[in-house]
N, C-alpha and C positions, 0 to 999 in steps of 0.2 A: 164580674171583676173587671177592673181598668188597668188596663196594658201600656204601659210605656210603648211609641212606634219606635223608638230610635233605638231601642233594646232590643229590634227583632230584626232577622234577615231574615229578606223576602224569601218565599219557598222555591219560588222557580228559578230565582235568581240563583240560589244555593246549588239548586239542581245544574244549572247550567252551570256551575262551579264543578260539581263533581265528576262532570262530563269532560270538564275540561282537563280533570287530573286524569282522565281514559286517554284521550287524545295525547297528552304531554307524554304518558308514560308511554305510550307507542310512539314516543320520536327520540326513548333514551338510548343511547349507542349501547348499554351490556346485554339491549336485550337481541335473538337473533330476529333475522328478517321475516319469517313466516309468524313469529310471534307478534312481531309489528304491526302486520296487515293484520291479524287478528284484532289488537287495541284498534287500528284504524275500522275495520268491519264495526263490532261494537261501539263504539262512535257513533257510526253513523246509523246503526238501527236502534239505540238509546236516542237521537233525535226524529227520528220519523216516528216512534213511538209517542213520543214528547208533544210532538205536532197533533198527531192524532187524536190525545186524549185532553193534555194539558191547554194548550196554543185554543187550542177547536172550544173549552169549556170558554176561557177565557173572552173567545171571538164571540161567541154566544151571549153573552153576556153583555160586551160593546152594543151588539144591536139589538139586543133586548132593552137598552138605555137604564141598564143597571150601573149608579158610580159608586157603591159601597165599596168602601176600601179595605185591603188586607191590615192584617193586625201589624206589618212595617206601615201602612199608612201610605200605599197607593190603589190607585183604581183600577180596574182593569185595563183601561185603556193605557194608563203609563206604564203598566206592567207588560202588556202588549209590545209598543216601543222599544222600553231597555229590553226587552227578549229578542225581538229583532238584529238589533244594536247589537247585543252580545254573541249571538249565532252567529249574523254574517262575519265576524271578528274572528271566531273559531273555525269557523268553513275554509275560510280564505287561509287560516294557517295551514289547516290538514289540507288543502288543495296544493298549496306553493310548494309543501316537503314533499307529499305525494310525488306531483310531478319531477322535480328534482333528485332529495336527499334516496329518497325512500326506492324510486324507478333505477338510481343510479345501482343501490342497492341489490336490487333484486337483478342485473345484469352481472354485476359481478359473481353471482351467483350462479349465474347459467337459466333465471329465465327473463324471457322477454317477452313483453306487453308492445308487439310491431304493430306499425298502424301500417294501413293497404298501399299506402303510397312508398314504403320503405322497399316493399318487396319485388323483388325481382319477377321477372313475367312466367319463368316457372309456379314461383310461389302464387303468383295472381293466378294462372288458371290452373290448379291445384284447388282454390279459395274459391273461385267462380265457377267451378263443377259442386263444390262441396253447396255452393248457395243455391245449385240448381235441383241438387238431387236432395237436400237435407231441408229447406227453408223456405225457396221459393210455394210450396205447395201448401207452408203453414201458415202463408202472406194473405189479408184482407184488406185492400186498400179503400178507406171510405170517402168518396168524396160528397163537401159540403157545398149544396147548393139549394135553390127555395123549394125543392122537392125533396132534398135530403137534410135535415137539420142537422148541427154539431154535433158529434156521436158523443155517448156517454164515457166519459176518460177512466179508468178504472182505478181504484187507493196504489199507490206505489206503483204502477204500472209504467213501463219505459216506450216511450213515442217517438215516432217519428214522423214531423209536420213538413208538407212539402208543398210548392205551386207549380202546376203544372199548367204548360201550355197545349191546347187543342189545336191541332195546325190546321184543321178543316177550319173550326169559326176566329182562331187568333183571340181565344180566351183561354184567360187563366184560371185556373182551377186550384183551391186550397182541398190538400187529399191529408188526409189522416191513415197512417200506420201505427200498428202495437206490437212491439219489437216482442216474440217468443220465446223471454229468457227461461221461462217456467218448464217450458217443455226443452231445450236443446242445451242450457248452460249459459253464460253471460258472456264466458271465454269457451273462444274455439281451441283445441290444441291440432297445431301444420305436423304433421309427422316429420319425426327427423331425414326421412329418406329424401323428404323434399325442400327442408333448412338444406340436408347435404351436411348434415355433420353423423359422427359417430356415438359421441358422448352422451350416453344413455340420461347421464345428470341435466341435461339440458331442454328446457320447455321453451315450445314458442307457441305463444298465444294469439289470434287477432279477435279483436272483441265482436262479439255476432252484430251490434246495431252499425260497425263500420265497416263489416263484408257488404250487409244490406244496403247500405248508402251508398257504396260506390257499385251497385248493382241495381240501383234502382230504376235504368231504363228498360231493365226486363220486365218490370210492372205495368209499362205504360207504353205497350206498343203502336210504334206512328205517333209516340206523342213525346213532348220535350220537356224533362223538369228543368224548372229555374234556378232553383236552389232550392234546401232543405238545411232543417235540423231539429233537435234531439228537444224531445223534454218530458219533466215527469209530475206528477200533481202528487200531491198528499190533502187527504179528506179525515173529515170527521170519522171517528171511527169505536164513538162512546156510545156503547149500549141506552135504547132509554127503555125502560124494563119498568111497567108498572105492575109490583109482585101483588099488592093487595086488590089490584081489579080482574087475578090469572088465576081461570078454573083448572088449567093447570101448567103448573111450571116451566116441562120441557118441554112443550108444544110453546110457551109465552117464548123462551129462548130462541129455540129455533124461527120464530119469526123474526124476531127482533135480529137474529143474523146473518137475514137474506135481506134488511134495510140494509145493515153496514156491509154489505156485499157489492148492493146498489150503489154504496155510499150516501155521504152527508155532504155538506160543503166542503170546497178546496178551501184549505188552510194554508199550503203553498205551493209555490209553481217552481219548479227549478227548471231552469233552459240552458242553453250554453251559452259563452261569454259572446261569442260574435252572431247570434242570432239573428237573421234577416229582419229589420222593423219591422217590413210588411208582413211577417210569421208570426212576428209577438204582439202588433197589433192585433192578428187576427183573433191568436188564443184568450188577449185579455179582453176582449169584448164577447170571447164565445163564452169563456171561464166565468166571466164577472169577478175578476179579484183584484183589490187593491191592490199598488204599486207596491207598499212596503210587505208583500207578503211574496215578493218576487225574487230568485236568489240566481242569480248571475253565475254560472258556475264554469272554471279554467281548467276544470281536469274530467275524469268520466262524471257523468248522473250516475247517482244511485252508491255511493262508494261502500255500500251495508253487501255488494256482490264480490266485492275481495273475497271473502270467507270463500268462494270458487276456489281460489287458491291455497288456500289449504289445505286440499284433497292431494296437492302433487308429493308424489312420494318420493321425499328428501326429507328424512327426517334429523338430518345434521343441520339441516335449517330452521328446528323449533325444538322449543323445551320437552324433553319426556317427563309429562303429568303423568301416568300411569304408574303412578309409585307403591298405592296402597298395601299394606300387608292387612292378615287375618288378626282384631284383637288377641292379645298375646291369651287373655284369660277363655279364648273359644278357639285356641289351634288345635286344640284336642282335637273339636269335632272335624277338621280337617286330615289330619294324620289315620283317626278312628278306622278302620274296619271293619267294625260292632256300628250294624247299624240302629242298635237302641234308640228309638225312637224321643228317647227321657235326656235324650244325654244336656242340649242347650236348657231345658227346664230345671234340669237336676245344677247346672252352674248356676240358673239365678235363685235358687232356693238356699244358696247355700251365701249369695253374694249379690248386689248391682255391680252393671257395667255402667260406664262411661265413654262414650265414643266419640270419637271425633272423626270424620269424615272429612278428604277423603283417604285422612293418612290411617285409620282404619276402615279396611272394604267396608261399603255396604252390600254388597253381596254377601259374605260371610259370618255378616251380625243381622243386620234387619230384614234380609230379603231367607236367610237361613232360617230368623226365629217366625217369620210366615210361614214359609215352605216346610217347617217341622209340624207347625202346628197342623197348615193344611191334610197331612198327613199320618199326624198320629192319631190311634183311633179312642187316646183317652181325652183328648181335645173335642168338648163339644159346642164351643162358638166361639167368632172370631167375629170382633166390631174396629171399622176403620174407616178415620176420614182421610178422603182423595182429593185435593187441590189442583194438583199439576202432575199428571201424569205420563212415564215417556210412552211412545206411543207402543213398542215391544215390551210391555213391562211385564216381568217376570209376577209381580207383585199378584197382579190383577189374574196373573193365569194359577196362580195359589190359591186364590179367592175363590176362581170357579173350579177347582179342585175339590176342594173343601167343600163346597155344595155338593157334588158330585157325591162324596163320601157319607154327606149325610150331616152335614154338622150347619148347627144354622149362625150364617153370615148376614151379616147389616154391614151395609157400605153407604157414608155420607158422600156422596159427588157433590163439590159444589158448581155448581154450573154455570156463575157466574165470574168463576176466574178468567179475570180481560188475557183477550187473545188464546186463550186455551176453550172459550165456551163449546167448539164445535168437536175438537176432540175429545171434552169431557160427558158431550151429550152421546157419541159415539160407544164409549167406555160404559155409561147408562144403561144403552139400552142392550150391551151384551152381557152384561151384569142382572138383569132383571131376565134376560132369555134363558141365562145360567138358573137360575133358581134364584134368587141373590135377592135378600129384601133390600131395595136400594131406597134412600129418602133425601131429599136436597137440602133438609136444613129450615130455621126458622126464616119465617116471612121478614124482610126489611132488614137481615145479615147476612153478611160473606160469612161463612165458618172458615177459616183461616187458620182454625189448630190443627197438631198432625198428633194425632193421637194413635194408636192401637192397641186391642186388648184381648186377650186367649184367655179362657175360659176351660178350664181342664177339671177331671173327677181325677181326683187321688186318694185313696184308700175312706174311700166312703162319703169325701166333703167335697168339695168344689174351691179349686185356688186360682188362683186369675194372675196373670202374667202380663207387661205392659211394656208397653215405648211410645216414651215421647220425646218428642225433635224438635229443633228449629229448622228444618229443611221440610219438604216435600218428599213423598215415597217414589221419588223419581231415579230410577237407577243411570241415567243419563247425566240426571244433573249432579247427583251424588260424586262424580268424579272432579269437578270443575269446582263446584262451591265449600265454602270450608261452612261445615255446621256439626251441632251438638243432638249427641241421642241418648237416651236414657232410660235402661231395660232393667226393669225392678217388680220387684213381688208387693211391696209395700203395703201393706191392707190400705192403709187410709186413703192413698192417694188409688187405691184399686175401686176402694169404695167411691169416691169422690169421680172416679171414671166413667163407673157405673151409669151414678146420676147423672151423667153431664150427657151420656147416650140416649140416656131417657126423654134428658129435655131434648136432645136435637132430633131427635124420632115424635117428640111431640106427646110422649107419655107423661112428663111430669113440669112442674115449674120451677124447679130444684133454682134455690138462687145463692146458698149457703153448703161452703165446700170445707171438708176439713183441712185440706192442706193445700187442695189444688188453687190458683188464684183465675178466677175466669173473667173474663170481660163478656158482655158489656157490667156485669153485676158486682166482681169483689175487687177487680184486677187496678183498676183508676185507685180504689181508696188504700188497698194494700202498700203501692209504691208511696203515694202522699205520706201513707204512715208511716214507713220503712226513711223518707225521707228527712220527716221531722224529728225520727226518733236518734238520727245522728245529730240535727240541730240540738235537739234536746242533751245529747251527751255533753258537746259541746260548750252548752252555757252552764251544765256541772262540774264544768274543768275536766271531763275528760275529754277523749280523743274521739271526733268522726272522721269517716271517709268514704266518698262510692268510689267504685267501682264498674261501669256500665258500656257493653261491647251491644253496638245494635248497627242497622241499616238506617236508620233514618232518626233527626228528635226535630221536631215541631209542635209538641203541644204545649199551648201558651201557657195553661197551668203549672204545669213539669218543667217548664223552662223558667217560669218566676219564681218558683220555690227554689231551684235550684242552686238562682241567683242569690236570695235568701239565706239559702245553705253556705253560699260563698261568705258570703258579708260574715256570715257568725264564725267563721272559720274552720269550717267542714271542707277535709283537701277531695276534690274529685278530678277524678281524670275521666271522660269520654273519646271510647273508640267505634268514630262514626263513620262507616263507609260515603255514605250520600245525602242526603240534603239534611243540613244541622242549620237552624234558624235561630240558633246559641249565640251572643258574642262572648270570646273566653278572654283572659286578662285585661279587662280593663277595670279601672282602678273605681273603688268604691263602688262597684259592681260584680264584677267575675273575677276577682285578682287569683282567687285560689281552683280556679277551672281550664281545664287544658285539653283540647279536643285534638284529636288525633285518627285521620284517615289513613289505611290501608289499603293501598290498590298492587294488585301484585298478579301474579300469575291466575291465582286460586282466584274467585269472587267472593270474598268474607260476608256471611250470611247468617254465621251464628248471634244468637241474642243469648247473652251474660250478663246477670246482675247482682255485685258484690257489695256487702254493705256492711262496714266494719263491726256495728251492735255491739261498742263497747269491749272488743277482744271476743267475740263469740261470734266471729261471721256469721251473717245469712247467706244464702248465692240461691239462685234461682237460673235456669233457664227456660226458654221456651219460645213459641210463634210471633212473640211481640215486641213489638218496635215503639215510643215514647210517640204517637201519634195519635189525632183525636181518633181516626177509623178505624187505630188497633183498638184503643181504649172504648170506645162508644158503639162504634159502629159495625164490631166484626164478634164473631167467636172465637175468642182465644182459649188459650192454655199454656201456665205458664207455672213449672213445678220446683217446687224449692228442692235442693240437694243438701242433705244433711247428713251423709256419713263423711267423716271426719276427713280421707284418703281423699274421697270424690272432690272433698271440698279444695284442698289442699293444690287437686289437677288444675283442678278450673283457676285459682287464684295463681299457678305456676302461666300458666296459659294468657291469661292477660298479663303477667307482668311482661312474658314472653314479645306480648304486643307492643306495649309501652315502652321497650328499651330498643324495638325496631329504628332502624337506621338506615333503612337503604330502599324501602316501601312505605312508609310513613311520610306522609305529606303533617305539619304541623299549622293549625289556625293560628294566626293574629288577632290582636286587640278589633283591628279592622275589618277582621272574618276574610280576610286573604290567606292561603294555602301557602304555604313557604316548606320545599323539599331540605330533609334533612341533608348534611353536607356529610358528604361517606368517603370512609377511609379504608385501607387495607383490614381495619376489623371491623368493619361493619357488623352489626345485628341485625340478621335476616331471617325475619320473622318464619315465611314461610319455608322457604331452604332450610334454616336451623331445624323446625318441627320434622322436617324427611329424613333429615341426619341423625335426629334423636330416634326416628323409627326404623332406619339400618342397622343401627348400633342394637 
């Protein structure tokens, strides 16, 4: 199929869009100052993530002298540039308020980020004991010369480059340090006895790499540095994983990530603004890195170590997210003192639940309908895929409970969810020591569904119990992310679960589901036809409309039809967190399309998909996102919701979203983000939902 370029926006471009509504909304004044630095943290580890994966494909590409253009109709290497263009644009804002709005901020408040020259000579040698007794002994200073070659820079790692003079031969020396944020903190806290204040509310910080600098003649005894300064690389850091040449999988993994440990090439250098030439000389010839891949930076390196600062307890200085209650339909099992082991079984026999996380616990819906299972002795198996797992998960210690007791468990790990691979190969192999039939899944897919399924004997037969999400069994992230879960007895969709374990265990070929919608196999043609079937009403003189809440839309297919859908007069609204390659209202294209981002406290992560059918909604949720990798390239699951109430929540729920007013960013014709304008009533999407769950 032929794609119009000028109908698409670029994906990374978008992406750096969405980044940019992170960054803006941590410089809104209603939010408080510890929440700020948090939008500011995320920020800035959403771009070093970016660099790693995204930036690093793209450079690869350059010199590989691939110029195949994106479906907008650039090359990699233009795409390269405006990325650049666009970063340093947004660095430089979060740098100037940092330093400023945001520093002014956080004093008014009572903490302070001092730097070593502020401080009085109490406070200095207070800081120069702490560097002798805490730091200096976790110090490796390397120097380069034709006997010692440029040492290996490590991914994200914080430096410190310096030239030092030998007073014996009157040579200068380039010496390489690796500031020890990992082991001691980024921010030091000076005790108040030696600020000299009383007030317990009160933090003073000095950051570890500038106790080190202004101590770093203790490194270099008899010898004289010149000057120094700071800097950090970011490297490749994309798995190359060849599944079909791998006799076996977690052994292929684990190699592959002690490469990216090694590192890939530098993707970028950050330094500080006034860097000695002869320092940044020295690194871009040790480095080998292009000029434009160089980021000049006026406030700390590394600003993803804020999040340090969240730890200080003042909590009148951040939103209390811990709001969740127990679904109203499972407070029973809370209140209970019968510990009947039937009691969460005996509510879904009778009814589904609908959950929304995390203004309903996931501790006392999906981590309770595990932990009953693990434990009842009429449960005898439990199958579950694991993507992202926190690393104390209650989940997983259910899992090896349950084996214990005798019931037999299948656990999918996928092993190759980026940045979690090494905790997931972890989780593996105590999962397989547990007893635990563990399997990773088909060759040449991410499984990306969050499925699970109880397997119980009741009075002679076998009924099967289920939950499927748009989140992760991550009891971690369950508090932070807004997502959908879905706990039902359903046969068809029990049946349809069945097979789908079958195939990921490798027992069958299952490509044909009764109700469940899978990718790579039914899941692309289902939405096509669910799309056209609103067109179709449409040009009968009736009414179409979607409905669709996701994380991302980029597939070119799903974006033309959709366009398609506009033209005929199908009203759709999209709620897209992050990168949409959509253009909405433009005329004799998208007039009737309206995309609308949510960036709020929560991270919106659930996927909803509403589809009018003529006055007889369909709705679906599930793991997938309008993406060719959900659609093609991953194991999905994505389950339609069909009792009349559930249906009812979920369409309450997105209207909920669409009348937001105060976290709603709205697209333009232009695919520019324009913030709704808020009044004393504002509609607040996510506040209104915690107020609805007080009440």
């Amino acid at each position: 199929m032929k794609y119009e370029a000028n109908n698409f926006i670029n994906r990374e471009l978008s992406w750096i869009d969405f980044n940019k509504r992170v960054l803006l909304t941590g410089m809104e004044k209603d939010y408080k100052v510890l929440d700020k630095i948090k939008f500011f943290s995320i920020f800035s580890n959403n771009l070093d993530e970016f660099f790693m994966v995204r930036v690093a494909s793209l450079k690869a590409q350059v010199e590989a002298g691939i110029r195949k253009k994106s479906i907008d109709g650039h090359t990699p290497k233009e795409q390269l540039k405006k990325i650049n263009k666009e970063v340093k644009k947004l660095t430089i804002l979060q740098e100037k308020y940092f330093n400023n709005e945001l520093n002014d901020e956080l004093k008014n408040e009572g903490i302070f980020i001092k730097k070593y020259c502020e401080l009085n000579q109490n406070q200095k040698n207070w800081c120069d004991s702490y560097f002798l007794s805490s730091i200096f002994p976790l110090l490796t200073p390397l120097v380069v010369d034709p006997a010692h070659p440029f040492p290996f820079i490590s991914n994200l790692s914080l430096n410190l480059a310096a030239l030092i003079n030998d007073g014996e031969e009157s040579k200068n020396q380039f010496v390489r340090i690796k500031i020890p944020t990992k082991n001691i903190g980024r921010f030091i806290l000076i005790p108040n006895e030696i600020i000299e204040t009383e007030d317990e509310r009160e933090h003073f910080f000095i950051t570890v790499e500038d106790l080190i600098g202004n101590n770093i003649n203790a490194l270099f005894n008899g010898m004289e540095c010149l000057n120094y300064s700071f800097f950090r690389v970011t490297r490749d850091a994309d798995l190359e994983l060849k599944e079909l040449e791998a006799d076996d999988l977690l052994l292929a993994v684990e190699q592959s990530l002690q490469k990216r440990r090694l590192g890939g090439d530098v993707v970028r250098l950050e330094v500080n603004e006034n860097i000695p030439q002869n320092i940044l000389k020295l690194l871009i010839e040790s480095i080998a890195i292009p000029e434009e891949y160089i980021y000049f930076c006026k406030s700390l390196l590394g600003l993803d170590d804020l999040n340090y600062l969240l730890k200080i307890n003042r909590e009148d200085l951040k939103e209390n997210l811990l709001i969740g209650d127990t679904h109203p339909l499972l407070k029973s099992l809370d209140s209970s003192k019968d510990k009947n082991f039937n009691s969460i079984f005996s509510i879904l026999r009778k009814q589904s639940i609908l959950l929304h996380h995390p203004y309903d616990l996931f501790k006392t819906s999906v981590e309770e309908f595990i932990n009953k299972a693990a434990d009842d002795p009429l449960v005898l198996a439990i199958k579950i895929t694991l993507y992202r797992v926190s690393k104390d998960s209650p989940i997983i210690e259910a899992l090896m409970r349950a084996a214990e007791n005798g019931k037999e468990v299948m656990t999918l790990v996928e092993l190759k969810a980026r940045f979690d691979e090494d905790n997931n190969i972890q989780w593996a192999k105590q999962l397989e020591q547990a007893g635990i039939h563990v399997v990773y899944g088909i060759i040449g897919f991410k499984t990306h569904t969050k499925i699970a399924l109880v397997v119980r004997k009741e009075k002679r037969r076998l009924r099967n119990y289920f939950h499927i999400g748009t989140g992760n069994y991550n009891s971690n992230t369950s508090r932070y992310y807004t997502d959908i879960g879905f706990l039902s007895t359903d046969p068809d969709i029990s049946s349809d679960l069945i097979e789908l374990f079958n195939y990921l265990s490798g027992f069958s070929k299952q490509k044909a589901y009764q109700k469940l919608l899978v990718s790579p196999t039914s899941l692309r043609k289902k939405f096509i036809f669910l799309i056209n079937r609103e067109i179709e009403n449409i040009e009968e003189g009736k009414k179409g409309e979607i409905i669709a809440k996701m994380n991302s839309l980029v597939d070119p297919e799903i974006i033309q039809l959709l366009y398609l859908a506009s033209q005929k007069g199908v009203k759709i609204h999209l709620i897209i967190r992050g990168i949409c390659c959509l253009y909405p209202q433009r005329e004799n294209l998208s007039e009737n399309i309206k995309v609308t981002s949510i960036i709020g406290h929560f991270l919106e992560h659930s996927r909803i998909f509403w589809f009018y059918n003529n006055n007889n909604p369909e709705v679906f949720i599930g793991s997938a996102d309008w993406m060719r990798r959900n659609l093609d390239r991953r194991i999905e699951a994505v389950t339609p919701i069909e009792d009349l109430k559930l249906k009812s929540q979920l369409y309450d729920l997105l209207q909920t979203y669409i009348y937001d007013n105060y976290y709603s960013w709205i697209m333009n014709k232009d695919g520019i983000y324009e913030k709704k304008e808020r009044d004393s009533n504002s509609n607040r999407s996510q506040i209104d939902l915690i107020k609805r769950l007080k009440k």
